[in-house]
N, C-alpha and C positions, 0 to 999 in steps of 0.2 A: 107077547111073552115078556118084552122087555118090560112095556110098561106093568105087567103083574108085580113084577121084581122091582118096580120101584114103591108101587103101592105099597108093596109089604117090607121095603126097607125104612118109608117114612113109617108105615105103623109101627115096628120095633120102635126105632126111633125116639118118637111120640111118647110110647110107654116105658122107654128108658126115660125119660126125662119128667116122667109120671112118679117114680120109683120113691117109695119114703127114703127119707135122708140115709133112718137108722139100716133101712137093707142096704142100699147101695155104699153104704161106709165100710171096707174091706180093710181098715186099718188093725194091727194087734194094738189092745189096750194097751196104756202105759201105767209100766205098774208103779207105784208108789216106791219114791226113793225110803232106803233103810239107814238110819243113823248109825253111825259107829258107836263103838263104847266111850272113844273120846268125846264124839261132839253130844251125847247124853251127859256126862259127866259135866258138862262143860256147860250146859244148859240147867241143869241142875244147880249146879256153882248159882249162877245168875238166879235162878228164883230162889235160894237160899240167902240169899243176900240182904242184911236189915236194910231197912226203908230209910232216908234218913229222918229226924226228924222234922215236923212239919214247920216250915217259913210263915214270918209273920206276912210276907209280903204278896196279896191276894193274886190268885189265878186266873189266868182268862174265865170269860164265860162259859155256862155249861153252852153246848152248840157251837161253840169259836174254836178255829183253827189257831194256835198260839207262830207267829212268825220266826220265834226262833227258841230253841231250848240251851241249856249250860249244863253240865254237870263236870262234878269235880269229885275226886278220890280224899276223901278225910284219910286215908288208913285201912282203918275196919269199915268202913260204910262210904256211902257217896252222896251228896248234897245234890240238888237241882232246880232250876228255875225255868221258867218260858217268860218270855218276853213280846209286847204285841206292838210296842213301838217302830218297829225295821227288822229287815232279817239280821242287821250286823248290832243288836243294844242287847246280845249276852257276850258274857266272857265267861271262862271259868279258868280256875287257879288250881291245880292237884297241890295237896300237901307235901313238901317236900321240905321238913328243917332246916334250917328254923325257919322257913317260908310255910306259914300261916295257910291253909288251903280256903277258898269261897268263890263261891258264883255270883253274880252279878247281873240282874234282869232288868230293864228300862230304869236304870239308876239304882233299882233297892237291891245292893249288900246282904247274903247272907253266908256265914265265917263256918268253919267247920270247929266242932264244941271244945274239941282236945288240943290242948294247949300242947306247943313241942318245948319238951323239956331236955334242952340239949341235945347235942349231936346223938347221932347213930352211933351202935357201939360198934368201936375199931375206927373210928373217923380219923384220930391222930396217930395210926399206924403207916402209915406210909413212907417212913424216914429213910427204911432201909429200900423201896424201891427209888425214894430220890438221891441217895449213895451211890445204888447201880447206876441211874441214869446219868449223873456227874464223871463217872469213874471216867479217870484216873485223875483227875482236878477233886479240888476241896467242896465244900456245900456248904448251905446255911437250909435248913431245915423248921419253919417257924409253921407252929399248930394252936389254933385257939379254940378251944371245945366249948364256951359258951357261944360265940359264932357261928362256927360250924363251920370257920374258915383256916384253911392250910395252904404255905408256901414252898415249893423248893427252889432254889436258886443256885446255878451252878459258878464258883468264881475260879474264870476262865483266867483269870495272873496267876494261879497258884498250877498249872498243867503244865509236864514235863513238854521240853521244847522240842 
């Protein structure tokens, strides 16, 4: 008797371990995640986006892994490079006036097209937050809109004692 009951626990056994993958998989599928309304929007943004235009400065090969890429923020659009020299021969520059935006890929330079024509508007507004921040002392308040550079400086002889 015993040994019947062993017999017939290796045959289960045997033919558990017979068993196709797909029957003995008792897992519930996993259902596919669903995007929010944001992260569509937000995906959309991105493939809306112009391309920038095209660099004189030639691409890896079709088949080659590029070692490193650059992109940079012109503004409205974004510039990009790959680089096959090293992982570290890109940089890239965002546009930020008067700072000029471009990427840069095993030495070749390419600029983003639009020229910054003066500061952002309201750049030489801030007089009255460097007032506040001096109070109850004097200030000197120095703004240059071709730059796009501003100073405040608090003079701390002129503060009740």
């Amino acid at each position: 008797m015993k040994r019947m009951v062993l017999v017939l626990s290796l045959t289960l056994a045997a033919l558990g371990l017979l068993t196709s993958p797909a029957i003995a998989e008792t897992k519930v599928p996993q259902v596919a995640r669903i995007l929010s309304a944001a992260d569509r929007a937000f995906l959309a943004s991105l493939a809306a986006m112009p391309l920038a235009p095209a660099s004189a400065a030639k691409g890896p090969e079709v088949g080659t892994l590029a070692l490193c890429t650059a992109i940079a923020s012109c503004g409205t659009y974004n510039i990009s490079c790959q680089g096959n020299n090293s992982t570290t021969s890109c940089t890239a520059v965002d546009r930020n006036c008067p700072q000029k935006g471009h990427v840069t890929c095993d030495g070749v330079t390419t600029w983003c097209n639009e020229e910054c024509e003066g500061c952002e508007p309201g750049w030489c507004d801030n007089e009255a937050a460097c007032a506040s921040s001096c109070f109850p002392c004097d200030y000197t308040y120095t703004c240059n809109e071709t730059h796009c550079f501003d100073r405040c400086k608090c003079i701390f002889a002129t503060c009740p004692v």
